[in-house]
C-alpha positions in Angstrom: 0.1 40.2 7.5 0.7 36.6 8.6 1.7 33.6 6.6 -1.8 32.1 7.0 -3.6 34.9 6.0 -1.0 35.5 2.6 -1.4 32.3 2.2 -5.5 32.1 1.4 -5.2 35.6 -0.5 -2.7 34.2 -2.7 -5.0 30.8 -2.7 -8.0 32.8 -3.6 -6.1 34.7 -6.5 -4.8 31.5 -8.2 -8.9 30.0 -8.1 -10.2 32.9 -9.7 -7.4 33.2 -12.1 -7.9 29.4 -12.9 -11.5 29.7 -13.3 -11.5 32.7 -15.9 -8.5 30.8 -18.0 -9.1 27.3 -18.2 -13.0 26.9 -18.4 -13.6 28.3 -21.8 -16.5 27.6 -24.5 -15.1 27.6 -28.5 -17.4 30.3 -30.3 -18.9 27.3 -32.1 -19.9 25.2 -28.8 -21.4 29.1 -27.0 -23.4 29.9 -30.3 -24.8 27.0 -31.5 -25.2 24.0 -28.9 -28.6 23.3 -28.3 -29.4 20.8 -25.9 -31.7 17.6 -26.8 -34.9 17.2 -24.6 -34.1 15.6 -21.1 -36.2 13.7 -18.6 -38.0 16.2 -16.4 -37.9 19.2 -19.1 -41.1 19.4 -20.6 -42.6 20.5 -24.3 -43.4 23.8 -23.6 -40.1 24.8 -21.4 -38.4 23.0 -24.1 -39.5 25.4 -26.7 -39.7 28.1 -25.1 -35.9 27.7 -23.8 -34.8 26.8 -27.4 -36.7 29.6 -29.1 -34.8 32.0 -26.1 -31.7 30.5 -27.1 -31.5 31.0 -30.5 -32.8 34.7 -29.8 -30.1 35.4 -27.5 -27.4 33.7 -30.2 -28.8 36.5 -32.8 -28.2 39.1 -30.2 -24.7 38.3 -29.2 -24.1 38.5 -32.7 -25.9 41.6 -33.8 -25.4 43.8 -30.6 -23.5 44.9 -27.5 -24.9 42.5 -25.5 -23.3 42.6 -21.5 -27.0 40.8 -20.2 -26.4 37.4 -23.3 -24.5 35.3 -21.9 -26.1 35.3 -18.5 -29.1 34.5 -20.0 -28.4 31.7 -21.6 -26.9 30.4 -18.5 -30.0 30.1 -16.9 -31.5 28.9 -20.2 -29.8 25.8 -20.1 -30.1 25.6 -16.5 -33.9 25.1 -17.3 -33.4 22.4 -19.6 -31.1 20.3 -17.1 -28.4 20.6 -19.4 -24.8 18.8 -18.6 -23.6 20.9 -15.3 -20.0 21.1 -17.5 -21.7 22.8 -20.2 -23.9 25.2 -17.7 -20.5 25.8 -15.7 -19.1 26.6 -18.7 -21.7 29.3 -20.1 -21.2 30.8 -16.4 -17.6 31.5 -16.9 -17.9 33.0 -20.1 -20.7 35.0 -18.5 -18.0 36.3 -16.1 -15.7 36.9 -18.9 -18.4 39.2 -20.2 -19.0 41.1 -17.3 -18.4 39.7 -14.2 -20.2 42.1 -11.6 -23.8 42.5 -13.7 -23.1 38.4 -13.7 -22.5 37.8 -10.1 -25.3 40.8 -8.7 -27.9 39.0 -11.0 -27.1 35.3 -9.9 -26.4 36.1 -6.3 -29.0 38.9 -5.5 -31.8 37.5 -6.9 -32.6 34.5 -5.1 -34.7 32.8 -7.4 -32.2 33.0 -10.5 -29.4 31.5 -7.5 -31.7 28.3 -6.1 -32.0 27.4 -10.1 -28.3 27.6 -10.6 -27.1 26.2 -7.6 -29.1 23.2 -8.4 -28.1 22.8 -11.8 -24.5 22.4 -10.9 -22.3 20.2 -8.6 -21.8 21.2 -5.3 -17.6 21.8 -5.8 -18.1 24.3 -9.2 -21.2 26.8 -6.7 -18.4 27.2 -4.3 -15.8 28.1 -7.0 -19.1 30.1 -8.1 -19.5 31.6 -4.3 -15.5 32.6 -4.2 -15.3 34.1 -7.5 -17.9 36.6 -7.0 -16.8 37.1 -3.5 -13.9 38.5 -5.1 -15.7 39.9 -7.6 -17.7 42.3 -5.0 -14.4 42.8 -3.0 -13.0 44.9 -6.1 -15.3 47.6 -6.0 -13.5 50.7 -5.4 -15.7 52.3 -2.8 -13.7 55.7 -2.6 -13.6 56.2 -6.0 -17.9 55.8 -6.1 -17.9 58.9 -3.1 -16.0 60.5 -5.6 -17.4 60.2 -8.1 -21.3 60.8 -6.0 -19.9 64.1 -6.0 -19.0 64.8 -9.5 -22.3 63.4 -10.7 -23.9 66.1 -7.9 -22.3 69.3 -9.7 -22.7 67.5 -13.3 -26.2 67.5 -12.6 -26.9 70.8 -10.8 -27.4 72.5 -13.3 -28.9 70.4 -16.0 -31.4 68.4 -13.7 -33.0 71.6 -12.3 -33.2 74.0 -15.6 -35.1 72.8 -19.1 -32.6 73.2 -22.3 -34.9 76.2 -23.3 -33.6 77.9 -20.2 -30.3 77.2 -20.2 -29.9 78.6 -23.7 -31.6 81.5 -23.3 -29.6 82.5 -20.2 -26.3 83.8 -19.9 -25.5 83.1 -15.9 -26.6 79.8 -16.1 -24.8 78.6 -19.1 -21.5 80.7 -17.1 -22.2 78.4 -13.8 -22.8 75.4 -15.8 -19.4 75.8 -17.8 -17.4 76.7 -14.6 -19.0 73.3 -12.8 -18.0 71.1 -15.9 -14.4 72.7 -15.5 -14.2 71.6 -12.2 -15.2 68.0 -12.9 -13.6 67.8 -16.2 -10.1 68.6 -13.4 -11.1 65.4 -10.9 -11.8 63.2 -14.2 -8.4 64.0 -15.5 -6.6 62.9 -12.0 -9.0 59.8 -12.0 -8.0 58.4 -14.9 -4.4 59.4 -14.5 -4.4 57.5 -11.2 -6.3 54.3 -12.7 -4.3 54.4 -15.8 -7.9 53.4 -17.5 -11.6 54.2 -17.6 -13.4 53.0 -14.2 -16.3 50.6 -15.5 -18.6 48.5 -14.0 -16.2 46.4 -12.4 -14.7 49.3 -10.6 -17.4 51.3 -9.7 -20.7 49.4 -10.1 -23.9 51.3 -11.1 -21.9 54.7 -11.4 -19.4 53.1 -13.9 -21.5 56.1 -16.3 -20.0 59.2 -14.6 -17.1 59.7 -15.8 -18.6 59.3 -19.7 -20.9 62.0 -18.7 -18.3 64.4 -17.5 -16.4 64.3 -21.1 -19.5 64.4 -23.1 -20.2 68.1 -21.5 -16.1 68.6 -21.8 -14.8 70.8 -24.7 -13.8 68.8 -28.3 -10.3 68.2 -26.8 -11.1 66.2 -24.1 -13.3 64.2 -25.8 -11.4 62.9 -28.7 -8.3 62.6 -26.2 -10.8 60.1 -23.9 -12.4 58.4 -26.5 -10.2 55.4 -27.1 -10.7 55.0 -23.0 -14.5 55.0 -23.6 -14.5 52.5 -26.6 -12.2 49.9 -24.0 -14.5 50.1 -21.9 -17.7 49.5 -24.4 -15.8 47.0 -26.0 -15.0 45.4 -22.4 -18.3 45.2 -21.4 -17.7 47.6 -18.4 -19.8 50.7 -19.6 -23.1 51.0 -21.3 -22.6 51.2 -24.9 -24.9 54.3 -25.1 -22.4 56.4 -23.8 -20.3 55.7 -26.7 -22.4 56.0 -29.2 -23.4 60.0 -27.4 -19.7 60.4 -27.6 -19.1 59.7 -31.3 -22.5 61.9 -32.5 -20.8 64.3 -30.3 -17.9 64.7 -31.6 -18.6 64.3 -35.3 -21.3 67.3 -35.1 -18.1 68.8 -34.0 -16.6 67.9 -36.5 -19.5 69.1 -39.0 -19.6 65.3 -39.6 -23.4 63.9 -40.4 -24.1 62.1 -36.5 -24.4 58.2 -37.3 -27.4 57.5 -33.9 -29.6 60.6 -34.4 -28.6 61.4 -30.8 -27.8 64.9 -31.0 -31.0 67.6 -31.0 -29.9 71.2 -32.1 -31.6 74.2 -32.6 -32.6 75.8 -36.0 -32.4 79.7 -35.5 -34.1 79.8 -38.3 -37.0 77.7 -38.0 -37.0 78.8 -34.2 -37.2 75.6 -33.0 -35.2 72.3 -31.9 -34.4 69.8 -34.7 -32.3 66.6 -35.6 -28.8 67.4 -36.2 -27.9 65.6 -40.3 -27.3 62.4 -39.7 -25.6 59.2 -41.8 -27.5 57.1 -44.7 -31.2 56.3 -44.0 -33.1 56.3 -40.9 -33.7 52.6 -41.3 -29.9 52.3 -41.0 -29.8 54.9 -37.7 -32.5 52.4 -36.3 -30.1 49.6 -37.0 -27.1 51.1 -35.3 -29.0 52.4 -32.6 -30.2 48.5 -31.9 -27.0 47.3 -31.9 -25.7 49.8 -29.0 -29.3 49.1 -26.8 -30.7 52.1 -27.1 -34.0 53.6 -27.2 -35.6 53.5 -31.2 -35.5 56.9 -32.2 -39.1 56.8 -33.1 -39.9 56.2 -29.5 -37.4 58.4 -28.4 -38.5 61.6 -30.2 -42.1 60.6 -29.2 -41.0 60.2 -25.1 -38.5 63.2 -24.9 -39.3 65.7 -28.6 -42.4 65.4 -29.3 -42.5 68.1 -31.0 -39.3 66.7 -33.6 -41.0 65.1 -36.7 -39.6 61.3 -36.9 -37.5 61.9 -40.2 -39.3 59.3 -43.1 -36.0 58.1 -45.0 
């Protein structure tokens, strides 16, 4: 490599690092700033920006919430706040999760005319460079990979109904011996990466590997829990996946399941029902809310219709 060439990687590297550590938002100036009515912004986008606002302040309080931040960058892009203060929200966006923040703001052309206009010129280059870096990390032979894995994970389960499955014996034997073989390339994956390959590794297939351990025996899925709640935690995978995990794993356990996720079947009632779960089903509700998933009312009505929806 020539000294040129080092020279603008190593350039590039010290911008983004920069960016991420030096243009920060206290909690108190993200949460609660409010802009005052500008020039230009009129009464109803005014309301209707502030009333967003102080939604999307409740949610990044009450959930898992990868999608916040960015909206409240483009919130306070529509009421022509202070570019600092909109350059600002951008990098904590990034912080957050940097590749659902740079597809959304960069792919959508709409959403990027807005921004680009609502800060300087000099901050939508350091914009343009971060996210070019940003897209550049995206393991591409780890995603054919893990295409593959998500082919045999699905083989099985996509073509057969659970009723089948259960009922016969070669295709729960097939099913088993296709986990094994993933549950094998998941272990070398995350031996190589030395951690769970989210978002910003993989992109839209960052769920994969999640998938693979929940159908893995109990061992592997305590041992790759922690992994799975780093990556929840990091923003980097869809907090759904770890919410399946832990109902996974406590049913295990003989635990009661704390997100009603997991449907069993009652040998004696000869049908499918929900496995015992935690405190009240107004408090499941609650839980499940704060990891975005599906209400369980709507989701026994869309998927087990034929599951009562429990009434405390």
């Amino acid at each position: 490599m020539n000294k040129s060439k080092s020279y603008r990687i190593f350039s590039i590297g010290w911008v983004i690092l920069f960016a991420l550590s030096s243009f920060t938002l206290s909690s108190q100036e993200l949460q609660e700033y409010y802009p005052p009515q500008l020039p230009g912004v009129s009464d109803s986008t005014f309301r209707k920006c502030n009333y967003e606002l102080k939604e999307t302040f409740m949610e990044v309080k009450n959930i898992i919430c990868n999608f916040c931040a960015s909206n409240i960058v483009i919130y306070y892009c529509h009421l022509k706040t202070n570019p600092e203060i909109i350059w600002n929200s951008i990098i904590y966006s990034l912080k957050t999760d940097s590749i659902f923040t740079c597809k959304f703001d960069f792919n959508w052309d709409l959403r990027n005319k807005i921004i680009k206009s609502a800060i300087t010129p000099k901050q939508y280059f350091e914009y343009r460079k971060i996210c070019d870096t940003v897209f550049k990390r995206v393991d591409s032979s780890l995603i054919k990979e893990l295409v593959k894995i998500q082919q045999r994970d699905e083989q099985i389960r996509e073509h057969h109904t659970y009723e089948e499955i259960r009922t016969n014996k070669k295709l729960q034997d097939e099913m088993v011996h296709l986990d094994t073989i993933n549950m094998r390339h998941i272990d070398d994956i995350l031996l190589r990466y030395g951690r769970y390959p989210g978002k910003k590794l993989v992109d839209e297939m960052s769920g994969v590997v999640a998938s693979v351990i929940l159908h893995s025996p109990y061992a592997n899925q305590v041992k790759y829990l922690p992994y799975i709640e780093k990556a929840v935690y990091s923003h980097d995978l869809s907090p759904q996946y770890l919410a399946l995990l832990t109902d996974r794993i406590r049913m295990i356990e003989d635990k009661p399941q704390l997100f009603c996720s997991q449907i069993v079947y009652d040998e004696k009632k000869k049908k499918e029902v929900l496995y015992k779960y935690q405190g009240t089903i107004q408090e499941v509700e609650k839980r499940r809310i704060r990891f975005r998933m599906l209400s369980l009312k709507k989701y026994l009505e869309n998927y087990y219709p034929n599951i009562e929806y429990p009434i405390k």
